[in-house]
NUDRENNU-912995 format. One record per residue: residue in one letter; z, x, y of N, C-alpha, C in turn. Coordinates in Angstrom, 3 decimals. Example, Ala and Ser with C-alpha at 12.3 -4.5 7.8 and 13.67 -1.06 7.14 Angstrom:
BEGIN
+---------+----------+----------+----------+----------+----------+----------+----------+----------+----------+
| residuo |       nz |       nx |       ny |      caz |      cax |      cay |       cz |       cx |       cy |
+---------+----------+----------+----------+----------+----------+----------+----------+----------+----------+
|       A |    7.800 |   13.190 |   -5.690 |    7.800 |   12.300 |   -4.500 |    7.800 |   13.200 |   -3.300 |
|       S |    7.080 |   12.850 |   -2.250 |    7.140 |   13.670 |   -1.060 |    7.870 |   12.900 |    0.030 |
+---------+----------+----------+----------+----------+----------+----------+----------+----------+----------+
// end
This chain:
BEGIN
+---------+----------+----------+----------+----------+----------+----------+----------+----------+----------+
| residuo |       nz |       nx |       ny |      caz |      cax |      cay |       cz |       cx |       cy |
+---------+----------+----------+----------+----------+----------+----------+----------+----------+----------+
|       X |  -34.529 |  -29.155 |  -32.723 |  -34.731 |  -28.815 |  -31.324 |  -35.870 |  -27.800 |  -31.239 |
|       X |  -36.478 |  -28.105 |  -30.503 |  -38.331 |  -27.067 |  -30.281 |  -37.396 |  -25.984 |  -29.280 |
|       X |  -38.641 |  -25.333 |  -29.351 |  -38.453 |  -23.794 |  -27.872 |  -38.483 |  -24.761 |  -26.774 |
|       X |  -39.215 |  -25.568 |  -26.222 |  -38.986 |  -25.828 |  -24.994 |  -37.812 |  -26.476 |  -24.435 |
|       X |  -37.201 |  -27.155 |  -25.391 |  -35.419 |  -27.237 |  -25.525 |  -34.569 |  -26.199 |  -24.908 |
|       X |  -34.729 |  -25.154 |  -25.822 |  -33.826 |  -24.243 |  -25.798 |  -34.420 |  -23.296 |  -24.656 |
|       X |  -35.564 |  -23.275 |  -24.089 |  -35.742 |  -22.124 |  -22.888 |  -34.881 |  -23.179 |  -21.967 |
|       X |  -35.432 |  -24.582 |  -21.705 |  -34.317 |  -25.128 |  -20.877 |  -32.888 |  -25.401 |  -20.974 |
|       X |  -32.359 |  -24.953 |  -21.998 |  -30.916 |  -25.437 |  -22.007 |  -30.230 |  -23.316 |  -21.488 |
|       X |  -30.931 |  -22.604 |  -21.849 |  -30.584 |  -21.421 |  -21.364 |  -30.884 |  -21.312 |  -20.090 |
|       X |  -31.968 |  -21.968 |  -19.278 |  -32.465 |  -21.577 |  -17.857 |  -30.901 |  -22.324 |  -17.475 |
|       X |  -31.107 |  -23.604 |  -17.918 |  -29.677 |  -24.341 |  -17.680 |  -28.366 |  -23.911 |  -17.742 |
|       X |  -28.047 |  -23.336 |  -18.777 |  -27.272 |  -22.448 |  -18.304 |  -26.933 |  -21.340 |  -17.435 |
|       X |  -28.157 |  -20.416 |  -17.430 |  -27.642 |  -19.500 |  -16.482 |  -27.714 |  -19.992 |  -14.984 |
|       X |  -28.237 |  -20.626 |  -14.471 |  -28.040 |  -21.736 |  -13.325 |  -26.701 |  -21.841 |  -13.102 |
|       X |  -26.236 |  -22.586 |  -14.509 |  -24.494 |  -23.208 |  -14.136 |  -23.532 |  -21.794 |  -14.016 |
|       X |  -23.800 |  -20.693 |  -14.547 |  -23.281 |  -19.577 |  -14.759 |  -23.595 |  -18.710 |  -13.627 |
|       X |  -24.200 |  -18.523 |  -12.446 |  -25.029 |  -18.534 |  -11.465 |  -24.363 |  -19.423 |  -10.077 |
|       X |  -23.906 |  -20.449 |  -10.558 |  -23.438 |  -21.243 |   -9.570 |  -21.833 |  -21.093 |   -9.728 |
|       X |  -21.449 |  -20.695 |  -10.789 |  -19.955 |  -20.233 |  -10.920 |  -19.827 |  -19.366 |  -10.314 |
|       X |  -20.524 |  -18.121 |  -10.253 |  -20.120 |  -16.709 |  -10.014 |  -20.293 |  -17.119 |   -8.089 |
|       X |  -20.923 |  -17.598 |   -7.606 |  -20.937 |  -18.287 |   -6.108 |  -19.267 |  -18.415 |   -5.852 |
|       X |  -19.104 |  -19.401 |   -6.500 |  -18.318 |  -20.469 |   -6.030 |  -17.217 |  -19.118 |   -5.948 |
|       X |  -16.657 |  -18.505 |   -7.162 |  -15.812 |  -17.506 |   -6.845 |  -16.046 |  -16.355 |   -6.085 |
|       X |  -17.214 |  -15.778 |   -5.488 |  -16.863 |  -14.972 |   -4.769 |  -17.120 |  -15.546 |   -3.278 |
|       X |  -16.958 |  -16.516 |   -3.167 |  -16.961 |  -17.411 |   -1.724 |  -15.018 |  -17.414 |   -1.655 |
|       X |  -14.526 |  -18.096 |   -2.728 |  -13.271 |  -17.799 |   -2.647 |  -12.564 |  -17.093 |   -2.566 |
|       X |  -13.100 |  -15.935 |   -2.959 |  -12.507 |  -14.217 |   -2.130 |  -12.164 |  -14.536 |   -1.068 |
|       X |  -11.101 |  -13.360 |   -0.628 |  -10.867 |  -12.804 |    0.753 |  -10.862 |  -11.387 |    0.642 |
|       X |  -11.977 |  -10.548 |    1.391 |  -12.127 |   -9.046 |    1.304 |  -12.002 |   -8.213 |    2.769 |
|       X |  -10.603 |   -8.146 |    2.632 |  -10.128 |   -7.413 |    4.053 |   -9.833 |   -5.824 |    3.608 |
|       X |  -10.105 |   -5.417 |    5.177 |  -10.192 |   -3.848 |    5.346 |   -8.308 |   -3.822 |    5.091 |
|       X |   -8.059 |   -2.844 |    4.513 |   -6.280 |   -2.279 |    4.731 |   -6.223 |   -1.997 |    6.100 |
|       X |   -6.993 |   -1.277 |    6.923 |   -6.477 |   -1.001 |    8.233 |   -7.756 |   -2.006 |    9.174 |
|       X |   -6.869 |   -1.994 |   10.231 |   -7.979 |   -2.491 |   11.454 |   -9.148 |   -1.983 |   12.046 |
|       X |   -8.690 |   -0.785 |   12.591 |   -8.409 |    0.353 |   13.087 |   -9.288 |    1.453 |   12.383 |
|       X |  -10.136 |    1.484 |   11.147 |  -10.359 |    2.086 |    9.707 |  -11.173 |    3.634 |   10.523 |
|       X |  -11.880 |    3.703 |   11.459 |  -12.675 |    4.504 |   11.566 |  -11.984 |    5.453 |   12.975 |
|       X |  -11.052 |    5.186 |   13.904 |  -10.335 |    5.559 |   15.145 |   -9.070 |    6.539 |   13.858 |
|       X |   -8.588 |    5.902 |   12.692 |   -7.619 |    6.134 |   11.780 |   -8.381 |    7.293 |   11.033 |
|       X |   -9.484 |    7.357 |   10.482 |  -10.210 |    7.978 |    9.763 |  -10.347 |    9.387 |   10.375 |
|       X |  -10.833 |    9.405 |   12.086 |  -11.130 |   10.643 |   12.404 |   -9.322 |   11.336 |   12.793 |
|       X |   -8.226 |   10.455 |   12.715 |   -6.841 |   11.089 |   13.029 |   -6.435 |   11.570 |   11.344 |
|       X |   -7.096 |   11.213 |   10.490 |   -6.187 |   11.653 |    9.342 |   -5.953 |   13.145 |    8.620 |
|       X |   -6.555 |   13.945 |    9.645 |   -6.432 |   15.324 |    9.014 |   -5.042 |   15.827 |    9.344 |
|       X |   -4.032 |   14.923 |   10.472 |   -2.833 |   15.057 |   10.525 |   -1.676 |   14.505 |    9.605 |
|       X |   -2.487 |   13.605 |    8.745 |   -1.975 |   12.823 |    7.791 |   -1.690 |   13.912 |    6.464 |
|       X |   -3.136 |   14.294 |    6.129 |   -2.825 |   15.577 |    5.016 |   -2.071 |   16.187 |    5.918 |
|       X |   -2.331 |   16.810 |    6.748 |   -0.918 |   18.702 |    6.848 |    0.326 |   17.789 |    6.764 |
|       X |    0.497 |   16.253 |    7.117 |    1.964 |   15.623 |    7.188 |    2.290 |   15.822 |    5.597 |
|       X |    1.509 |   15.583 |    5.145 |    1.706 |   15.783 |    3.758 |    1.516 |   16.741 |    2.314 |
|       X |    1.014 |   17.735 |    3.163 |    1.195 |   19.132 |    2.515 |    2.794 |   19.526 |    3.007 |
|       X |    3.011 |   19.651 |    4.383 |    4.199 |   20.186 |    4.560 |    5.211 |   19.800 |    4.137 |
|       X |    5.073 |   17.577 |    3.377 |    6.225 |   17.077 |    2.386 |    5.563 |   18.365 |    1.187 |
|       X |    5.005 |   18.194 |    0.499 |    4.734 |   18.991 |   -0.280 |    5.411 |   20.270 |   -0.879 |
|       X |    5.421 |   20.911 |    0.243 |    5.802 |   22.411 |   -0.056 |    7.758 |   22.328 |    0.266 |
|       X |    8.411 |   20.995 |    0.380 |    9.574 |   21.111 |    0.460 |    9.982 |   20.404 |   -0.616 |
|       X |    9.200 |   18.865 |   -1.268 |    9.740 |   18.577 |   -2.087 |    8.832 |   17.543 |   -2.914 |
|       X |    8.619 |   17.868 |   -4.015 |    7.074 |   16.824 |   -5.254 |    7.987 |   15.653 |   -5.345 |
|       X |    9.773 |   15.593 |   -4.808 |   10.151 |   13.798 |   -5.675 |    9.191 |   12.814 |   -4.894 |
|       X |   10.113 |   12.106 |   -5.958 |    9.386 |   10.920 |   -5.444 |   10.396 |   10.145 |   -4.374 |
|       X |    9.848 |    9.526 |   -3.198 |   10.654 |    9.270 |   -2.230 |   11.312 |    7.437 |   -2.396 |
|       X |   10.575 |    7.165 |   -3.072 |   11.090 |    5.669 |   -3.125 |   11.724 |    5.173 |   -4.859 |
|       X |   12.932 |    4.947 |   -4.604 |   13.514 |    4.774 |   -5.832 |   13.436 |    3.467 |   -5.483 |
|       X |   13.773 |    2.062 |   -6.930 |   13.666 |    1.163 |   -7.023 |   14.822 |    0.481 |   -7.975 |
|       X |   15.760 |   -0.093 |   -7.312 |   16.820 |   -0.591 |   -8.421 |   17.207 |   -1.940 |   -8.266 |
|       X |   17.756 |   -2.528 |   -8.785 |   18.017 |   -4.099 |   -8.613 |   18.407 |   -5.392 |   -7.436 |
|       X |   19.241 |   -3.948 |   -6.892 |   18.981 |   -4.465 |   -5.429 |   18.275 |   -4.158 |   -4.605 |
|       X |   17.463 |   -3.262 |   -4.367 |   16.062 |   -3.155 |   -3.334 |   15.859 |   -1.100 |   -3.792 |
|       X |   15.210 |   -1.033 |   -2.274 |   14.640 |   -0.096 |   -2.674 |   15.175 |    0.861 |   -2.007 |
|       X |   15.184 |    2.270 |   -2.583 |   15.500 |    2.896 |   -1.263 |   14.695 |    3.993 |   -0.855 |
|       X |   14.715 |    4.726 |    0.492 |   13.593 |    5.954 |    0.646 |   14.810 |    6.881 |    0.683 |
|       X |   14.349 |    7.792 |   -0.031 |   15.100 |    8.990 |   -0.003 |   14.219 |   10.367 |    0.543 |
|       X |   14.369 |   10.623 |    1.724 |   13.856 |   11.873 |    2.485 |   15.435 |   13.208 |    2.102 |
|       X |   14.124 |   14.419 |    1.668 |   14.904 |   15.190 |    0.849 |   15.793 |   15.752 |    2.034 |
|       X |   17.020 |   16.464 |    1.268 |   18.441 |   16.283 |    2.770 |   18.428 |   17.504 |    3.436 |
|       X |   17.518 |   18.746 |    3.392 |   17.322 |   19.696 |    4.109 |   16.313 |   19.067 |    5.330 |
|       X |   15.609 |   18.036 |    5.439 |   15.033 |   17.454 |    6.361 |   15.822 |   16.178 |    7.151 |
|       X |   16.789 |   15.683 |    5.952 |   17.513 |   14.656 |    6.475 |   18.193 |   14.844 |    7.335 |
|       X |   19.077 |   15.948 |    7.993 |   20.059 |   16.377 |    8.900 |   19.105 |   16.927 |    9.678 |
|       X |   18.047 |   17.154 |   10.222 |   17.108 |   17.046 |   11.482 |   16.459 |   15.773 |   11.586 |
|       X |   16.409 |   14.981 |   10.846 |   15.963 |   13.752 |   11.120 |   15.345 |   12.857 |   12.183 |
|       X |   14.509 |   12.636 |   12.715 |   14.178 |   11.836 |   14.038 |   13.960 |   10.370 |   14.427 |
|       X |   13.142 |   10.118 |   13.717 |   12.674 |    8.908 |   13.682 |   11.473 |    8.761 |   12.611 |
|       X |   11.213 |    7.352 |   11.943 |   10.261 |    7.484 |   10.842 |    9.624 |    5.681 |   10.710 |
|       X |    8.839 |    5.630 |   10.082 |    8.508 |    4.590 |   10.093 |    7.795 |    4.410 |    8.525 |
|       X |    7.523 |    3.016 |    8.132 |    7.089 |    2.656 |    6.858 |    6.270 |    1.176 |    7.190 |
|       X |    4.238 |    1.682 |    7.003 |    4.025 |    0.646 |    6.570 |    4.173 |    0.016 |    5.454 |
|       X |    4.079 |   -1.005 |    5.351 |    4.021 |   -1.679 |    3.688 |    2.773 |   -2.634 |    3.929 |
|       X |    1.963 |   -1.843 |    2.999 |    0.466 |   -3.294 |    3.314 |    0.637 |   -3.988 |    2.047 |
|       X |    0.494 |   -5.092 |    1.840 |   -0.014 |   -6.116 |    0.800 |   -1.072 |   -5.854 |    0.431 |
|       X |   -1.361 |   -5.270 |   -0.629 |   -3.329 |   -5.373 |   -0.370 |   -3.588 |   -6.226 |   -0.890 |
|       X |   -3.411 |   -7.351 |   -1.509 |   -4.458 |   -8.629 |   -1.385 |   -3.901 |   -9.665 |   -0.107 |
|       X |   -2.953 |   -9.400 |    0.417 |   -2.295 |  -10.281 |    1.455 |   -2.091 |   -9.848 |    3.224 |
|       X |   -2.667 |   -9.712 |    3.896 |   -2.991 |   -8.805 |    5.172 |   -1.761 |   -9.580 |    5.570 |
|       X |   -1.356 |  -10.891 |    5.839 |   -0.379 |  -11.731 |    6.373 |    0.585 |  -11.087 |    6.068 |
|       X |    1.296 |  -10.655 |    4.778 |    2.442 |  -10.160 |    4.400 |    2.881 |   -9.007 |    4.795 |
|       X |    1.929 |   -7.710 |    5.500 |    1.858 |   -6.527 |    6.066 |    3.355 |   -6.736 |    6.460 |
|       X |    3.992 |   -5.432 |    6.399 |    5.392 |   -5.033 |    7.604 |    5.349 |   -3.948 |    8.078 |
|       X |    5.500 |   -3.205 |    8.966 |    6.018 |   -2.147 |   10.192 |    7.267 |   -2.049 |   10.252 |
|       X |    8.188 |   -1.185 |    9.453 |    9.157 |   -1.130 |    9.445 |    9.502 |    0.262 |   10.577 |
|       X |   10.967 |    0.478 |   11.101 |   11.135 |    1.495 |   11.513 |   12.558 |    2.054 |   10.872 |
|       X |   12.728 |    3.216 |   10.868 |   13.717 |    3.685 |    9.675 |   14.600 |    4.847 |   10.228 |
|       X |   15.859 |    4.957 |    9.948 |   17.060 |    6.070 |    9.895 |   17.574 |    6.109 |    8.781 |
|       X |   17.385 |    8.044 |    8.238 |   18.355 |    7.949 |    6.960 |   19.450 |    8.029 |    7.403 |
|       X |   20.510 |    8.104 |    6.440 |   21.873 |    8.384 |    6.553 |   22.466 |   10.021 |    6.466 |
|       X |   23.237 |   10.481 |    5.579 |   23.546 |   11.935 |    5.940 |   22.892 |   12.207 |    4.926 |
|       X |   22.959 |   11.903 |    3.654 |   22.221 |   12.019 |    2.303 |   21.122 |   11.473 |    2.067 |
|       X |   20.442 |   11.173 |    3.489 |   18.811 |   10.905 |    3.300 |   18.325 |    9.459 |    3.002 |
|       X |   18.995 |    8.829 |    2.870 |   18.421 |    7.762 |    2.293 |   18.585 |    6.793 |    3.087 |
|       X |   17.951 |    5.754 |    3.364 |   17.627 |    4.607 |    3.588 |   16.965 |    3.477 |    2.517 |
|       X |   17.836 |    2.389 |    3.012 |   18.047 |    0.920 |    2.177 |   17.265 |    0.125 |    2.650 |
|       X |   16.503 |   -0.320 |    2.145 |   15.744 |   -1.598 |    2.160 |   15.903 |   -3.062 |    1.169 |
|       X |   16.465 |   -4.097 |    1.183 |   16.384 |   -5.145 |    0.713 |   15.154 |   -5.552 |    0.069 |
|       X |   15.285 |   -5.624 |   -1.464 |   13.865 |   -6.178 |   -2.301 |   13.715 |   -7.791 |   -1.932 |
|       X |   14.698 |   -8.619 |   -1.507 |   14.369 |   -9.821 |   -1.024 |   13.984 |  -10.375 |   -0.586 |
|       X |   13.785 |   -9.353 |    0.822 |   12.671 |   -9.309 |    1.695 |   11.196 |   -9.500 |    2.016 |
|       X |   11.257 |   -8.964 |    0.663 |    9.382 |   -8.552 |    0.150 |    9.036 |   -9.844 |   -0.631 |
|       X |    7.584 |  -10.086 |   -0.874 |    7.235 |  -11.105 |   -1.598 |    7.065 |  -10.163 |   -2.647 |
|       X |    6.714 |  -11.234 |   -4.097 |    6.340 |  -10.070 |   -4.594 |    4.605 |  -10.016 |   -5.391 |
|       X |    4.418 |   -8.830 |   -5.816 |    3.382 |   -7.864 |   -6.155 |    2.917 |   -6.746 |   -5.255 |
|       X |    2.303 |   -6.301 |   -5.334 |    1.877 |   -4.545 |   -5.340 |    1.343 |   -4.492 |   -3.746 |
|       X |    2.506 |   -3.281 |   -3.333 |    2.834 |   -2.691 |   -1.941 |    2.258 |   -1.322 |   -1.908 |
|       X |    1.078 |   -0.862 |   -0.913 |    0.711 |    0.633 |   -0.574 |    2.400 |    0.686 |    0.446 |
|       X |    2.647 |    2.019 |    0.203 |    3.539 |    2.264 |    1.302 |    3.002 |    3.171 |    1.936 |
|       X |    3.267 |    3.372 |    3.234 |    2.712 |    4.904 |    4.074 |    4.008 |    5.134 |    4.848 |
|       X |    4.642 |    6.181 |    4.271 |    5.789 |    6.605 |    5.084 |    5.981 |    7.659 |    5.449 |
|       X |    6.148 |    7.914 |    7.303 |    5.618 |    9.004 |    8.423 |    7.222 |    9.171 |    8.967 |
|       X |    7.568 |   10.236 |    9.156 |    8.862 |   10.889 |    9.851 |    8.742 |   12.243 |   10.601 |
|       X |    8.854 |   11.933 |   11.344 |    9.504 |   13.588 |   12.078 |   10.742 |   13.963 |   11.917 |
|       X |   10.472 |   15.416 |   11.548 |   11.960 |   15.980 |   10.966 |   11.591 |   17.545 |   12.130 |
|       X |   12.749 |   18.064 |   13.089 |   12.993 |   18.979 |   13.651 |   11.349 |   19.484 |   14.301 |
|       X |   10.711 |   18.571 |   14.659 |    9.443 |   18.539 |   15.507 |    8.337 |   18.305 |   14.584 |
|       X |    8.472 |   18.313 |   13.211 |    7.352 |   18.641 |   12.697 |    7.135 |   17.228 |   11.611 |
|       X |    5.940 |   17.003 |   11.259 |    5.906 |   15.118 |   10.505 |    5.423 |   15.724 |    9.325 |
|       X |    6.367 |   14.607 |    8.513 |    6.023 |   14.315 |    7.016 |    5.715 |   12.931 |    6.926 |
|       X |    4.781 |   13.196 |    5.510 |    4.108 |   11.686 |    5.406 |    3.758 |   11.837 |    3.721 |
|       X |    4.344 |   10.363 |    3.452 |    4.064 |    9.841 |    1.947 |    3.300 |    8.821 |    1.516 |
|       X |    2.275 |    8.773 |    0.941 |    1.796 |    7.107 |    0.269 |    2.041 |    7.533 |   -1.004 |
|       X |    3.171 |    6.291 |   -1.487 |    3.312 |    5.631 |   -2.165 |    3.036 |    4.052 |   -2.704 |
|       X |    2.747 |    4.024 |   -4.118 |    2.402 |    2.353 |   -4.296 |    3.793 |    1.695 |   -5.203 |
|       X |    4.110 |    0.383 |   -4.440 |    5.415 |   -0.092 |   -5.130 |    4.817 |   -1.807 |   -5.478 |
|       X |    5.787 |   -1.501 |   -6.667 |    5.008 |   -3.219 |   -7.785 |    6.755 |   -3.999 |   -7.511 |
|       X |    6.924 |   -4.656 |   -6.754 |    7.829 |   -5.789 |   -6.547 |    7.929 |   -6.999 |   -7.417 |
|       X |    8.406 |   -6.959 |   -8.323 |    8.733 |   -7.851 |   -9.590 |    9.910 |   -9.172 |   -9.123 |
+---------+----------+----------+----------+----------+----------+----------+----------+----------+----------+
// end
């Protein structure tokens, strides 16, 4: 085989190698996590103090994970002021699968969620509560097996 062979069987290749890398990133789907990204962006400095003030009451971790689903556990000096709270769950490769949950703990803080529910692979959580006027807020990431 001469050079002029082989410059064409490499031009040839990177062509076909060239036309692969197309084809897959046409088959992507590259969605924003929020809609909303920049209206959300200038509100999030309420997001940190939501989450300094979890902070300075308690470093656990709020979402335990056991065979039957999951649960949020809001620590129980906040749980007995309790108000109302909510939990996104984004899919991040799946925008369709998104949920808006809304949530009440019990006396010992916790709230149950069903793993059955969920499809599975890897969940951002963002979970926002008001406790005795004042909001806490967690992101957490959960891997649904």
């Amino acid at each position: 085989m001469n050079w002029g062979h082989k410059i064409a069987l490499v031009i040839g290749l990177f062509v076909v190698a060239m036309m692969t890398m197309v084809v897959i990133a046409f088959r992507q789907t590259n969605e924003m996590i929020d809609q909303n990204y920049y209206d959300k962006e200038l509100k999030y400095q309420t997001f940190i103090d939501a989450g300094q003030r979890l902070s300075s009451v308690s470093t656990d971790r709020l979402v335990v994970i056991d065979s039957s689903g999951l649960y949020i556990k809001v620590p129980v000096s906040l749980a007995t002021t309790f108000q109302d709270g909510t939990i996104e769950m984004l899919k991040v490769d799946d925008k369709s699968k998104d949920q808006n949950i809304s949530f009440k703990v019990d006396s010992t803080g916790k709230f149950y969620l069903d793993k059955n529910k969920l499809v599975k692979g890897r969940y951002l959580l963002r979970i926002l509560w008001q406790s005795d006027g004042k909001s806490y807020y967690k992101e957490e990431t959960l891997y649904n097996n």
